[in-house]
Structures are given as structure tokens and as C-alpha cells.
C-alpha positions in Angstrom: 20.6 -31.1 22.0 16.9 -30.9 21.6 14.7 -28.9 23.4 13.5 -30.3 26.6 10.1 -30.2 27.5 8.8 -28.6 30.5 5.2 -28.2 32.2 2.9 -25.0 32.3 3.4 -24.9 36.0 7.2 -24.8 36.0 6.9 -21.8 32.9 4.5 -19.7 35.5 7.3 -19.5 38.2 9.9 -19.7 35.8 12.7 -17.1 36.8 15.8 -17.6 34.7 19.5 -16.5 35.5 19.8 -12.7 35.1 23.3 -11.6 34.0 23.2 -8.0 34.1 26.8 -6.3 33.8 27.2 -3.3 36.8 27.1 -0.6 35.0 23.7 -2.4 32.8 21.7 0.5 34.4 24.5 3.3 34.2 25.1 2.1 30.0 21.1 2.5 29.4 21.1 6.2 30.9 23.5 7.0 28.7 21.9 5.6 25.6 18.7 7.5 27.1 20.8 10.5 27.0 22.1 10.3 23.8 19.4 9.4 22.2 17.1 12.5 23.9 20.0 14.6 22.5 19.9 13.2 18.7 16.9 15.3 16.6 14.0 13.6 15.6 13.5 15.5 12.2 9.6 14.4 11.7 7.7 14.4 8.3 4.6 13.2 6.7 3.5 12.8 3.0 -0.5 12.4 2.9 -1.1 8.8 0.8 -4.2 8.2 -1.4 -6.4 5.4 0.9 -10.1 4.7 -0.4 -11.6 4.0 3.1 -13.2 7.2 3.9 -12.9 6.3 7.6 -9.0 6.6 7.4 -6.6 9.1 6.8 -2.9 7.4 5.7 0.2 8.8 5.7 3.8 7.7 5.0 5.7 9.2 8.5 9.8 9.0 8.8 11.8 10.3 11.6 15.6 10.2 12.2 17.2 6.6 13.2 19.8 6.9 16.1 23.1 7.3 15.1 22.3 7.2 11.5 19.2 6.1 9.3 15.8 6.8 8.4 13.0 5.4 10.1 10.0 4.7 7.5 6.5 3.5 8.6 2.6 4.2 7.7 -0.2 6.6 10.1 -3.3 5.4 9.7 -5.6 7.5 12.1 -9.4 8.0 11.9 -10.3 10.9 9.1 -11.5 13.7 11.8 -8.0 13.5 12.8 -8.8 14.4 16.3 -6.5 13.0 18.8 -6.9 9.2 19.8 -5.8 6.7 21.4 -2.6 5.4 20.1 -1.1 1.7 19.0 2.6 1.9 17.9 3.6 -1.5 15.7 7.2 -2.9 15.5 7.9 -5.8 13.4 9.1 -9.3 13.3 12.7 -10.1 12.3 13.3 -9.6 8.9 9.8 -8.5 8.1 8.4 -5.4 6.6 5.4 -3.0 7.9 2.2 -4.6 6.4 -0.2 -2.4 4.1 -1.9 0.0 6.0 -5.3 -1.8 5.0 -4.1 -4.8 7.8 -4.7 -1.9 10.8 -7.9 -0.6 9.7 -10.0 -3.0 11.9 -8.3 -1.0 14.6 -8.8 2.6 13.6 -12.4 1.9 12.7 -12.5 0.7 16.5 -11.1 4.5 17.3 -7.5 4.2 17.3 -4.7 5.8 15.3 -1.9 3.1 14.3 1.7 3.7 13.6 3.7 1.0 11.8 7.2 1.1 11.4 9.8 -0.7 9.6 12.9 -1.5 11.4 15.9 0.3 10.6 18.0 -1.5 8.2 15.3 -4.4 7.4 13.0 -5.0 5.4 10.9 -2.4 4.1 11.8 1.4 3.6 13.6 1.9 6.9 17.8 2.8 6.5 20.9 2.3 9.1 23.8 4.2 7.7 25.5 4.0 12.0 28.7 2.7 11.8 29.8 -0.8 12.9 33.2 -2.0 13.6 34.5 -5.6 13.4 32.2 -6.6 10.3 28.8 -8.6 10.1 27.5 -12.1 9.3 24.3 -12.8 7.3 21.3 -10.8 8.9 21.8 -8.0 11.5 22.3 -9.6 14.7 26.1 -9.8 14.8 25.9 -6.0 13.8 28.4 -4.1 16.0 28.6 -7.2 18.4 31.8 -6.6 20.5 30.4 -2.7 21.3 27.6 -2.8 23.5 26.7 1.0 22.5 27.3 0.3 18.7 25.4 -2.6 19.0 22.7 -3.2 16.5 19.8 -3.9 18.7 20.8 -1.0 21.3 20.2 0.7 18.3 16.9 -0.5 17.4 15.7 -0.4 21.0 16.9 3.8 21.2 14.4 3.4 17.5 11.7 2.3 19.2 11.4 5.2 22.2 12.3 7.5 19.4 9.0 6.0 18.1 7.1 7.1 21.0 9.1 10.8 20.0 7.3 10.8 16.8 3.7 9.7 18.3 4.0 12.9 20.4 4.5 14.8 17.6 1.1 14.0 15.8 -2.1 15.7 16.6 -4.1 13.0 15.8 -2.2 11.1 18.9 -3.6 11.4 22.2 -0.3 11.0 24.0 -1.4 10.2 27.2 -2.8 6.6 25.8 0.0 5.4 23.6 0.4 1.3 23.8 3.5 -0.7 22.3 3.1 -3.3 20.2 4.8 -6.5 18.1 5.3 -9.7 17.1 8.5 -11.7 17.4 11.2 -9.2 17.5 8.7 -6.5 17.3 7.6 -7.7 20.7 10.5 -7.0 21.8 11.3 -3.9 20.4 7.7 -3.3 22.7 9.2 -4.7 25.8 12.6 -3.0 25.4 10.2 0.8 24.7 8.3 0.2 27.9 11.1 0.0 29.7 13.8 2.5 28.6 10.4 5.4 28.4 7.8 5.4 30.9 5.5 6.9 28.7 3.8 3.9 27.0 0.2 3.6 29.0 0.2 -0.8 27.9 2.6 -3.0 25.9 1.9 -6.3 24.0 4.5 -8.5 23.3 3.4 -11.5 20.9 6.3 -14.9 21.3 8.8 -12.1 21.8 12.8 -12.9 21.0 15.9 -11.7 22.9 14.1 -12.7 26.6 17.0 -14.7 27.2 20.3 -15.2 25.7 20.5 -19.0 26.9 23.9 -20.4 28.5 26.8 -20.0 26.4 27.4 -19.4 22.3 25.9 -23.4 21.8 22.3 -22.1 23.3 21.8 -19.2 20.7 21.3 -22.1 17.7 17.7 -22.9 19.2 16.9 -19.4 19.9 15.9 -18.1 16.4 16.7 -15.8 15.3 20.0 -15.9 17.0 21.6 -18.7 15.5 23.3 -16.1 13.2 25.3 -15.0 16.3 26.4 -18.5 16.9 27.1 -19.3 13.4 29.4 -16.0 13.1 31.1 -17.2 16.7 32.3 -20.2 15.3 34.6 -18.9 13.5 35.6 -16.2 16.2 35.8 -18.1 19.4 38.0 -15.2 20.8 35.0 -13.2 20.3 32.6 -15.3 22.4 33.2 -13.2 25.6 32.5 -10.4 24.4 29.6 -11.2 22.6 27.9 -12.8 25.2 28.4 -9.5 27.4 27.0 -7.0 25.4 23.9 -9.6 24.3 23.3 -9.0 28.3 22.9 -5.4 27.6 19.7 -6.4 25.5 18.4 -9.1 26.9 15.1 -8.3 28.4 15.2 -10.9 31.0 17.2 -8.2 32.5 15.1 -5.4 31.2 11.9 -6.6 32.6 11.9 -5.0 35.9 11.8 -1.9 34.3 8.5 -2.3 32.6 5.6 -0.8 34.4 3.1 -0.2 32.2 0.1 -2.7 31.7 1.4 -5.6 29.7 0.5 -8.7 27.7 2.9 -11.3 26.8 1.9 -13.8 24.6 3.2 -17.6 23.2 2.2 -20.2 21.5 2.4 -22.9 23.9 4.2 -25.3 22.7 6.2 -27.3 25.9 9.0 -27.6 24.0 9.7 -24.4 22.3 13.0 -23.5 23.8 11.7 -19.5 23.7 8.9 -20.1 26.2 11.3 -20.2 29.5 12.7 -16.6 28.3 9.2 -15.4 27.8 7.9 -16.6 31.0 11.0 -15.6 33.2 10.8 -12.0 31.4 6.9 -11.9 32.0 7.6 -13.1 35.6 10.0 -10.2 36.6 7.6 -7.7 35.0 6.2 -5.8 38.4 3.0 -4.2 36.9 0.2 -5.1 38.6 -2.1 -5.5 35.5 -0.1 -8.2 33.3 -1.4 -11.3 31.4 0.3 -13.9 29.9 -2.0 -15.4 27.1 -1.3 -18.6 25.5 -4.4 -18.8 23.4 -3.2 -17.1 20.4 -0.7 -19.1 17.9 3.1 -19.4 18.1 3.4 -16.3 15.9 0.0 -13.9 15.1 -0.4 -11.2 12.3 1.7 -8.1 12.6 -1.1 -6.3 13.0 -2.7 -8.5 15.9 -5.9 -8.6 15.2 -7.1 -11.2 17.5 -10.0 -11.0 20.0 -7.8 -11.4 23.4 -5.5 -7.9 22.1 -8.6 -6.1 21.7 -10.0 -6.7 24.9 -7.1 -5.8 26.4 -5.9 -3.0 24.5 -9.8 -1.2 24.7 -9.9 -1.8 28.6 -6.7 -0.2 29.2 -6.6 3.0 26.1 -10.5 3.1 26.2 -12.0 2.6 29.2 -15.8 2.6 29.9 -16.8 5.9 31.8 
């Protein structure tokens, strides 16, 4: 089918179908637990950088259930505690070199970019998975809800905010989220599984909203994976489709109270704007902004004049 078109005033009230299972808030306590319980084993290697401005490092902390999780500090040289901008990253994507972040740590901040476990880049998953895989990582674990793949990579991300509290040149009482694509939701998902975040920005984030059925994960990329490993395993669909719910942030988004920006390039008939609008919708922060004035998918590092505003007013705010 193709994507349907609909208006900017139908997207601002948008509230799709939540499908939360009942024990979606007793399953997440438990991954909170378990997770809190796993040991973060921190490190840091000092790189060479020629910005004087900048002090680099390559950081790595433990993966839940398994894995290494590799990414880049790149903090101001007094190395002083600052304001703090953790990075996740698109689907299939590595962490950028740390020369894309400098704009913000000459601007005062320290940056943290990691890879995602398993993915691109440096970052390993050695967690078991039952019942096999398909191309990519999304089918990962599919018919376990707490061996899932992104339940995973969602515990990853708050054990990012772990390792931010664990560097002295983090102020970790202003630490923002951040990401593009599936690093946007990796954002969303730290915001609201850890109340510590102080902001979150989520640029065209994936996983809002799983769609109706196997047939609607072919237009939601990158989840046509799931539906193309489904075919084959119709008996599967079921319980697929539940523990998807587990992740889907439509049904996270009430949990997210820190100040949040939600972007999306708008584009009427890009079948991911309803789930971004419906998930931005049922955020209850009072300070939330939905911006549709940067493109469909921005630079990792989001360097882009309508973040900065918003990041500075919330981590670094006038006295």
C-alpha cells in the first residue's frame, strides 16, 4: 500500500493505539533491576587530538548481558566538569570522528559518542539469543521480550548515563540524551527507563510505533527486516508483535519527563511521522518542542542551530 498522506494539523493531535502488555511496567522494573545489578567495568585510553581546546579519549564500559560498549569523550582540556551531551547512533551507523563534536565542546560541553552494541563501529554483543536472526539485528532474540535485542540496547543506553557519572569532567546534574534515527530512540527509550537525563533530543526517531500487524513493519525502516524474517515464520507473528510492544516508545512516552525535542523532516507522507507525533504527543513534560525545520535525517552529531538553542537554554542557562 503506499503511504497515505496526512495534514500537519491531524500529526499535532495525533495519538496512535497504545498496546502495552500488563505487566509492560512490571517487565521494565525488572530490566531496571537487572541491569543496576550488572557492573559497569569503566575505562579510558587518552587519544592524540591536535585541537588544544579538546581532550579525547576512547571510553568503553560493560554491555548488558554481554558486550563491550566502545565510544569517544571529547570534553574541554581543563577537564573541569561540564555540561554533558550523550550521542547514540543511527541504525547501522558507527560513532563519527570526534572532530564532528568539537563545535559543541568549544561551546562548553563534554560529548560522549557511542557505538551501538553489535553495530557498526567498535561496540560488541556476545548476549545470547535463542531462535536465530535474519539480516541486521532487529529480529535478534525476537520471541523473548527480555532477550530481546533492542531491550538490550535500551538497558545500553541508561548504562550510558552509568558511565557519564563516572567522569569528572561530567557535570552530572546536566546530562542531555541525544540521536538520530535509532539513536533518537535509544534517547527517548534513556529518558524514560532513568530520570536522570536533565533534556533529550530525538532527531526522525524509529521504533515510535510498530504499525498494525507484520504487513505495516515493511514501510517502517528499518523494520522491514522483522517482516521479511516473519514471512517465513507466520507462527512467529504473535509473538513478535508482543514483545515489539515492549519497545515501542509510543508506549514509553509517558515516561519521559525531562525537557524534550523531537524532530522530523516533514514530509506528509512519510509513514514514521504519525509514530513520532503520537510519541511526542504523550510525552507530559511541560517544556517539549516538536521541530520540523531540520531535514528528514540530520548529522549524528546535530549540529544545527535549532539543537543549540535548545540544548544551551536548558544545560546552560543565563544567570
Amino acid at each position: 500500500m503506499p503511504p497515505v498522506e496526512v495534514s500537519l494539523e491531524q500529526l499535532r493531535v495525533c495519538l496512535l493505539p497504545q498496546r502495552a502488555e500488563q505487566d509492560f511496567d512490571s517487565f521494565w522494573t525488572l530490566i531496571t533491576a537487572r541491569n543496576a545489578s550488572q557492573r559497569l567495568n569503566p575505562a579510558a585510553e587518552p587519544m592524540p587530538f591536535r585541537i588544544p581546546e579538546a581532550h579525547v579519549e576512547k571510553v568503553s564500559f560493560d554491555a548488558f548481558d554481554g558486550g563491550r560498549i566502545v565510544g569517544w569523550s571529547i570534553a574541554p582540556a581543563n577537564m573541569k566538569p561540564h555540561p554533558t551531551l550523550i550521542f547514540f547512533q543511527d541504525y547501522g551507523q558507527p560513532r563519527p570522528a570526534p572532530a564532528e563534536y568539537i563545535a559543541w565542546t568549544l561551546l562548553g560541553f563534554t560529548c560522549l559518542a557511542f557505538d551501538t552494541r553489535g553495530q557498526a563501529g567498535e561496540s560488541s554483543d556476545y548476549a545470547d539469543y535463542a531462535g536465530g536472526r535474519g539480516p541486521g539485528w532487529l529480529t535478534s532474540g525476537l520471541s523473548s521480550p527480555d532477550k530481546y535485542y533492542l531491550v538490550r540496547a535500551f538497558a545500553d543506553a541508561v548504562r550510558a548515563i552509568d558511565f557519564a557519572a563516572t567522569c569528572m569532567e561530567v557535570d552530572a546534574k546536566r546530562v542531555g540524551v541525544l540521536g538520530v534515527g535509532q539513536g533518537g530512540a535509544f534517547a527517548l527509550a534513556a529518558s524514560a527507563l532513568d530520570a536522570r537525563p536533565a533534556l533529550c533530543v530525538a532527531a526522525a526517531p524509529t521504533f515510535c510505533h510498530f504499525g498494525e500487524g507484520v504487513g505495516a513493519l515493511r514501510g517502517l525502516a528499518p523494520c522491514a527486516e522483522i517482516a521479511d524474517w516473519l514471512d517465513d515464520r507466520p507462527l512467529d507473528s504473535a509473538a513478535a508483535l508482543r514483545t515489539l510492544s515492549y519497545v515501542e516508545l509510543n508506549n514509553l512516552a509517558a515516561r519521559v519527563n525531562c525537557p524534550a525535542m523531537l524532530t522530523a523532516g516533514l514530509r506528509l507522507a512519510d509513514p514514521l511521522l504519525p509514530g513520532i507525533f503520537s510519541t511526542a504527543n504523550r510525552i507530559p513534560a511541560r517544556d517539549k518542542v516538536v521541530d520540523l525545520s531540520l531535514s528528514a535525517r540530520p548529522s549524528p552529531a546535530l549540529i544545527a542551530e535549532p539543537v543549540i538553542t535548545f540544548v544551551r537554554r536548558i544545560l546552560q542557562p543565563k544567570r
